[in-house]
C-alpha positions as CSV (number, residue, x, y, z in Angstrom):
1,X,90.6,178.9,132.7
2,X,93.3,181.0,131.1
3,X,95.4,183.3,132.5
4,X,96.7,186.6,130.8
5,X,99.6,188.0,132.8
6,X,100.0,191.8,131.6
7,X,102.6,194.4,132.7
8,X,100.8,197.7,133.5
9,X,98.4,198.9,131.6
10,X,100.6,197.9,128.4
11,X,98.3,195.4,127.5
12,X,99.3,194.8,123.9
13,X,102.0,195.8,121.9
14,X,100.6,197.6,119.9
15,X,97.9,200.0,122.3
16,X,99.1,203.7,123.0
17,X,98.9,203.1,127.3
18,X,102.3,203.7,128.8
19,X,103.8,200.9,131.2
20,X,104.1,203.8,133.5
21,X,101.0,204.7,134.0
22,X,101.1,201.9,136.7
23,X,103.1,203.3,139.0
24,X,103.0,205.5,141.6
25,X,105.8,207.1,143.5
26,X,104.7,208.4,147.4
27,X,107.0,210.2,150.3
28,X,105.9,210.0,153.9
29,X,107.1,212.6,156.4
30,X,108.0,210.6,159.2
31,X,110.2,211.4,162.9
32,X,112.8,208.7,161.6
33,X,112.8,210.3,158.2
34,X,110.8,210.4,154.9
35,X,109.7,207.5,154.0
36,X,109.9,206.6,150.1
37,X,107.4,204.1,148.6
38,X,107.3,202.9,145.2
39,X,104.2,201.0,143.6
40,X,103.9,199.0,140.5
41,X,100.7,197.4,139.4
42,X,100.3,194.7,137.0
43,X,96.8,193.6,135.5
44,X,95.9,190.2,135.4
45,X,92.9,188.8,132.9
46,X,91.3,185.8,133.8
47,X,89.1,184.1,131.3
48,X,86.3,181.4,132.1
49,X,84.7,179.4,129.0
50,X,81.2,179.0,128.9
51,X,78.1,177.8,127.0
52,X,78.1,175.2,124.1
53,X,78.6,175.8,120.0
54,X,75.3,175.3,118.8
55,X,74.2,172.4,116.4
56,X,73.5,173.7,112.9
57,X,70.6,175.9,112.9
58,X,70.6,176.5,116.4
59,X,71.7,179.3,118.0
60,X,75.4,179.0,120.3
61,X,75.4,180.2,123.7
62,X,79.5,180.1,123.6
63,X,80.6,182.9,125.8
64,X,83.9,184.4,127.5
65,X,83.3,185.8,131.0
66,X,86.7,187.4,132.1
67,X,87.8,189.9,135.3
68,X,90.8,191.8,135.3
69,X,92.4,191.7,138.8
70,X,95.1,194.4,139.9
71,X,98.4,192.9,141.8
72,X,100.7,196.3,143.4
73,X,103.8,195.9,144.3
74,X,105.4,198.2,147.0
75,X,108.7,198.9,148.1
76,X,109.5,201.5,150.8
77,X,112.6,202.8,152.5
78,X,113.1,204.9,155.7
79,X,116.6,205.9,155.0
80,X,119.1,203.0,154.5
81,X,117.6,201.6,158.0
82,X,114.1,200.0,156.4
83,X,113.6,198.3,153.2
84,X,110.2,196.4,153.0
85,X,108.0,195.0,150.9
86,X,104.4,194.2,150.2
87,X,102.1,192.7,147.5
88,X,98.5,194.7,147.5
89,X,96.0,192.6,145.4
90,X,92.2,194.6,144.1
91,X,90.1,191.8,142.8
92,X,87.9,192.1,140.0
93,X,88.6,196.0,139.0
94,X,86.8,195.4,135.8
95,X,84.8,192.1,134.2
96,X,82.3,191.1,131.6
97,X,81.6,188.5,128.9
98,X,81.9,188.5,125.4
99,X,80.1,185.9,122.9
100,X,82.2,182.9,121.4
101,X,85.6,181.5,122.2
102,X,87.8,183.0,124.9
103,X,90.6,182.6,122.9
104,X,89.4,184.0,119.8
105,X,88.2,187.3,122.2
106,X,91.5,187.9,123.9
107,X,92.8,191.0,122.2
108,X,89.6,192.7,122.5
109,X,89.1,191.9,125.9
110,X,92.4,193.0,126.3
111,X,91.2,196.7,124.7
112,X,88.0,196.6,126.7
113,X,90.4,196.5,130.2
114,X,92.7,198.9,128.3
115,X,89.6,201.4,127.9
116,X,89.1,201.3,131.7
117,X,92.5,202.4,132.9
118,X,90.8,205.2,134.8
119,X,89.2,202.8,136.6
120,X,92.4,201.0,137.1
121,X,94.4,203.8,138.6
122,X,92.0,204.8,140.4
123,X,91.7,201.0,142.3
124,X,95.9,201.6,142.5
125,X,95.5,204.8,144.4
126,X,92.7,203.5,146.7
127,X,95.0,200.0,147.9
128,X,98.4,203.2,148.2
129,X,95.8,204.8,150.4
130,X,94.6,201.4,152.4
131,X,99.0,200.9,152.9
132,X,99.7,204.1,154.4
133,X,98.8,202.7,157.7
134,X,101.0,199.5,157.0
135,X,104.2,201.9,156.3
136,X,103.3,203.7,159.3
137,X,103.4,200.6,161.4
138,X,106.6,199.1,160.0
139,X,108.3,202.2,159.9
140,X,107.2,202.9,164.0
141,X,108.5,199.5,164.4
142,X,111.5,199.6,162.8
143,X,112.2,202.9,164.9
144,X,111.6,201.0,167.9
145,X,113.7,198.3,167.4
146,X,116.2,201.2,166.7
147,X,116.2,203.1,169.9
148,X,115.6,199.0,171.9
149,X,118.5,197.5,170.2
């Protein structure tokens, strides 16, 4: 299995999407004070080998079944009271299979994830959604220990 670790959705160096379009940038109105989150997603392509190269004249069943997996990173702050952090993981936002060698099929599996950075964002907005509670929580806590302490 073969991993292919790529920062945002710049996954080549040479495709046109931005390293920014991975991030995402929220404020909370809270009673201790807004509450500034910062998200950064990373894309991560896992690749699984399958099938055998055919003997001559017989046809190869040699395929490349792969699923991109979305990894968010968040950092919020309440003030200069709270700083916390929090990894956010969306398994397989996108997967398929393509014919032959998985190592011969990386770049254009890399363009095929590339093509569905709609689909991407929109995972990233669903797990800034699913935290909102969580920064809620920490932030009430953090307040509490405050007003305890």
């Amino acid at each position: 299995m073969k991993k292919l670790a790529l920062a945002g959705l710049a996954l080549g160096a040479c495709l046109a999407a931005p390293a920014a379009a991975l991030e995402h940038e929220v404020v909370i109105d809270h009673a201790a004070g807004p509450i500034a989150a910062d998200y950064k997603g990373t894309v991560t392509i896992e690749t699984t080998q399958v099938g055998t190269a055919g003997a001559a004249g017989r046809p190869s069943t040699l395929a490349c079944r792969w699923s991109a997996t979305l990894n968010v990173e968040r950092v919020a702050k309440v003030g200069e009271t709270l700083r916390s952090h929090r990894s956010l993981t969306s398994e397989d936002v996108a997967s398929g299979s393509r014919p032959g060698w998985c190592e011969t099929s990386a770049k254009a599996i890399e363009a095929l994830v590339d093509t569905r950075s709609e689909r991407m964002r929109s995972a990233m907005l669903a797990l800034v959604e699913q935290d909102r509670a969580a920064i809620l929580a920490e932030a009430e806590s953090a307040a509490r220990t405050g007003r305890d302490g």
